[in-house]
N, C-alpha and C positions, 0 to 999 in steps of 0.2 A: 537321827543317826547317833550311832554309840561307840568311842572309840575305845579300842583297848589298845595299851603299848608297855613295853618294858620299862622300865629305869631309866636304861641310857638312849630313849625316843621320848623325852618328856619333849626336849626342843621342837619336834615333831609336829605333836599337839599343840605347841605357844605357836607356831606357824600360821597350823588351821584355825585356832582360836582368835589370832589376830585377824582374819579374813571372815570367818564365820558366824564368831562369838561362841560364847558357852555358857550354856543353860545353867551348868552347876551338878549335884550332885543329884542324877537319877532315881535316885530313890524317894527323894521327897516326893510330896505329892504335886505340890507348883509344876513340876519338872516332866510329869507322867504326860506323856502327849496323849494319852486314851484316854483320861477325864479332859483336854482339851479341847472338847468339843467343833468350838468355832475356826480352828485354826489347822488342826491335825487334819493330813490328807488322806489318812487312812492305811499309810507306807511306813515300813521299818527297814530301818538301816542296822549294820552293824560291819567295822572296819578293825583289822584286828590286824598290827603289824609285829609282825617275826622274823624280822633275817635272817636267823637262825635257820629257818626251814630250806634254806638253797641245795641240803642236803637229800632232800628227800627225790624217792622214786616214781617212776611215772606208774608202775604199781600203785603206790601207795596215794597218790592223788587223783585215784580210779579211772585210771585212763585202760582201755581194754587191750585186751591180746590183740598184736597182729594179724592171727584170723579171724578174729569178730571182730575187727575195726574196718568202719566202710573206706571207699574209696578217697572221701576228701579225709579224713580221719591219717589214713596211709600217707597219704601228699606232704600234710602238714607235719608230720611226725608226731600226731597225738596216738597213739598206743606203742606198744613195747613187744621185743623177742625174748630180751635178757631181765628178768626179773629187779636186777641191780643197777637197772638204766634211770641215770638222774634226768630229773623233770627239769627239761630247759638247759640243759649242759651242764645241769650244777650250777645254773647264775639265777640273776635277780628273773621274781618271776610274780605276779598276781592272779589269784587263785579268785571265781565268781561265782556263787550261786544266788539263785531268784527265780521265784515263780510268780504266778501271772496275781496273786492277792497281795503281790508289790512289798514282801519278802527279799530283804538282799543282803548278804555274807560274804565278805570280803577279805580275802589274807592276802597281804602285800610281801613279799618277804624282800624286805628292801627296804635303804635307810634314807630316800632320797626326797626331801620337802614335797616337791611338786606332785607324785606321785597319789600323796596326802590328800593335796586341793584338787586335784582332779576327780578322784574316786567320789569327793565330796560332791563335785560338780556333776559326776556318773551318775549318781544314786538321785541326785535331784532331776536331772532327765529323766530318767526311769520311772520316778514318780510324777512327774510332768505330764510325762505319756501316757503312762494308764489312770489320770485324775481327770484328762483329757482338757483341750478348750484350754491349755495351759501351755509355759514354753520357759526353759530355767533362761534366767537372764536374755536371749537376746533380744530384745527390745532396748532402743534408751540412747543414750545420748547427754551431749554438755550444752546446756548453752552459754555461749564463750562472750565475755565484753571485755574487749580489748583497751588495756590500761599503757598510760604516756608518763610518762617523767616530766613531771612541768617544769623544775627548776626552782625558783624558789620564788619566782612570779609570775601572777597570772589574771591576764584581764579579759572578764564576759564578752564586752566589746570589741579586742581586738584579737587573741590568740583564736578565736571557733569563728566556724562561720554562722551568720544569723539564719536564724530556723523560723524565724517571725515570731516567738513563743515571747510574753511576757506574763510576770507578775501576777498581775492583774486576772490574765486570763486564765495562769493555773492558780488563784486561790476562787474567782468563777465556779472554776469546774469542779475542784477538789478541797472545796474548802470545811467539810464535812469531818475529815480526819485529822486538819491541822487546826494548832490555834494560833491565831492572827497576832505580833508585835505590833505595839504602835512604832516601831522603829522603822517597818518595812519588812520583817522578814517573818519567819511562821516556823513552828515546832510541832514535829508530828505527834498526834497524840498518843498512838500505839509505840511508836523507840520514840522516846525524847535525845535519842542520840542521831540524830536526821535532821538537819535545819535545812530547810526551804529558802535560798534567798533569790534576788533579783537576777534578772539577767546581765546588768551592765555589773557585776558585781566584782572586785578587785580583790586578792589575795598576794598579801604578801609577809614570808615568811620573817625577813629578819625585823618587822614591826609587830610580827603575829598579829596579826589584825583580817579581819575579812569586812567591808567597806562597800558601799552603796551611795549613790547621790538620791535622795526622798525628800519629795516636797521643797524643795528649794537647797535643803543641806547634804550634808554628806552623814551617814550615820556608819556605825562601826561596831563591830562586835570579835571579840578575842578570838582569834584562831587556836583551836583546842586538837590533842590527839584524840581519839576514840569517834569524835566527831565523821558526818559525813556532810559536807554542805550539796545540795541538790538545785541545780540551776532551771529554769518554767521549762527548757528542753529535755529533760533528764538526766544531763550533761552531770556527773558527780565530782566531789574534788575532798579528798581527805589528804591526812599527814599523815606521812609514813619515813619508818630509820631505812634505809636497806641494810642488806648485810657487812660484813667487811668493815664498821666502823667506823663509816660515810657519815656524814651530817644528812640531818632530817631533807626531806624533800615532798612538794606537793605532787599529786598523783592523780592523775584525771583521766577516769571513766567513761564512756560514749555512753550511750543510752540504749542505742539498737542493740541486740547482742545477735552472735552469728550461732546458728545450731549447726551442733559438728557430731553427726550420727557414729554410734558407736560401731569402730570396725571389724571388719569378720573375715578371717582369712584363718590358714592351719593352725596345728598347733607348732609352736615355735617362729611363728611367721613375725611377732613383733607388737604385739593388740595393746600387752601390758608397757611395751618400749614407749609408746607415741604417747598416752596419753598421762606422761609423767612429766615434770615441767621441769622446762631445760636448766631451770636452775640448779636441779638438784644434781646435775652436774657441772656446775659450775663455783671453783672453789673460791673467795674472796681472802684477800690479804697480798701482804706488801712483796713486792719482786725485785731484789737485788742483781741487775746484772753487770757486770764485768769490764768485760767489750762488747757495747752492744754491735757493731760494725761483724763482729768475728759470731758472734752466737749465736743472728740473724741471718 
């Protein structure tokens, strides 16, 4: 797809581009989808935005005479009596052509983002359909694992409940990817930033230490940021700041994750609402109040 826009719709384009991406400049060769062989579907796009045009006539955007416009033609109000009859009352209007070799030409005359990602999203159905055995995005889904605030301690043995999962029996099964400490604990070999430790295994932040009893003693290794320590359950446990300011805190991940299918309802129904995280409406920092008695 190829977009064209004036000056003042560059923001437009940084819209779509943020969503889409951008190939870059068309002419090069990298960029040509027809030497693209393995990838190109065989479909061209092209989106051409003009505001400007809200002026034009339903003449002039080949809509036919009132006596040769059929009967849904008449209903809809797609032909003209008066030569000087604006297309759409003179307001925002998008203009489509496309033939069945998956050709499609697009004037939006309208300045409105959304407008942008859709037609994007049009022209890929379109191609979808006649590539066939295809479907633009709906499929898919998150898989969600739900994260805790531990505070700033946390013990294998006593915060979870036991899974029966030990040590032993995940270096057993999986001992192929990590490499084994003689301290008790194991470092994946593909992210060295994964430590594998015990299940009774103790964190605690204001000693920064993460702590295990092996073989008789207690052995210990420094609680680090970046890190993710992994308990024989899957049970995860990293450091993290939140936002706002807050002092560091540990943060512990379950293991199952829950698949939360992607939803499908109209447009303007809420798709992009739900699956935005509620953080990002939630503002952090300090609140001065007054009278709390009276403001409450």
């Amino acid at each position: 797809i190829r977009f064209f826009a004036p000056g003042n719709l560059v923001s437009n384009l940084d819209f779509v581009e943020s969503i889409f991406g951008n190939a870059g400049d068309p002419n090069l060769p990298e960029n040509d989808a027809g030497l693209d062989v393995h990838h190109w579907t065989g479909h061209t796009g092209c989106v051409i935005l003009a505001p400007h045009l809200t002026r034009i006539t339903k003449k002039e955007a080949g809509l036919p005479h009132h006596d040769e416009a059929t009967e849904k033609q008449r209903e809809q109000g797609m032909c003209w009596t008066q030569p000087d009859e604006l297309y759409n009352g003179g307001t925002a209007f998008k203009l489509c052509a496309r033939d069945e070799k998956g050709v499609m030409v697009t004037i939006i005359a309208d300045n409105y983002f959304g407008y942008c990602k859709k037609e994007v999203k049009t022209q890929i159905s379109f191609s979808a359909n006649l590539f066939g055995m295809a479907e633009e995005e709906h499929a898919g889904g998150a898989l969600v694992y739900p994260s805790y605030d531990l505070g700033e301690e946390f013990s294998g043995h006593l915060h979870v409940k036991r899974l029966g999962h030990s040590f032993e029996d995940m270096v057993q099964r999986f001992g192929e990817i990590m490499d084994l400490q003689p301290e008790g604990y194991a470092v994946d070999k593909r992210y060295p930033d994964i430590i594998y430790v015990s299940e009774d295994v103790h964190f605690d932040l204001h000693s920064q230490t993460v702590s295990w009893p092996h073989q008789g003693s207690t052995q210990s290794i420094k609680l680090l940021e970046g890190k993710t320590y992994v308990r024989p359950s899957g049970y995860k446990v990293h450091l993290e700041k939140p936002p706002g300011n807050r002092s560091w805190r540990l943060i512990g991940t379950v293991a199952e994750g829950l698949i939360c299918h992607k939803p499908c309802t109209v447009s303007g129904g809420g798709k992009s609402e739900i699956s935005k995280p509620v953080t990002d409406a939630v503002i952090q920092g300090p609140v001065i109040v007054a009278h709390i008695k009276e403001d409450l």
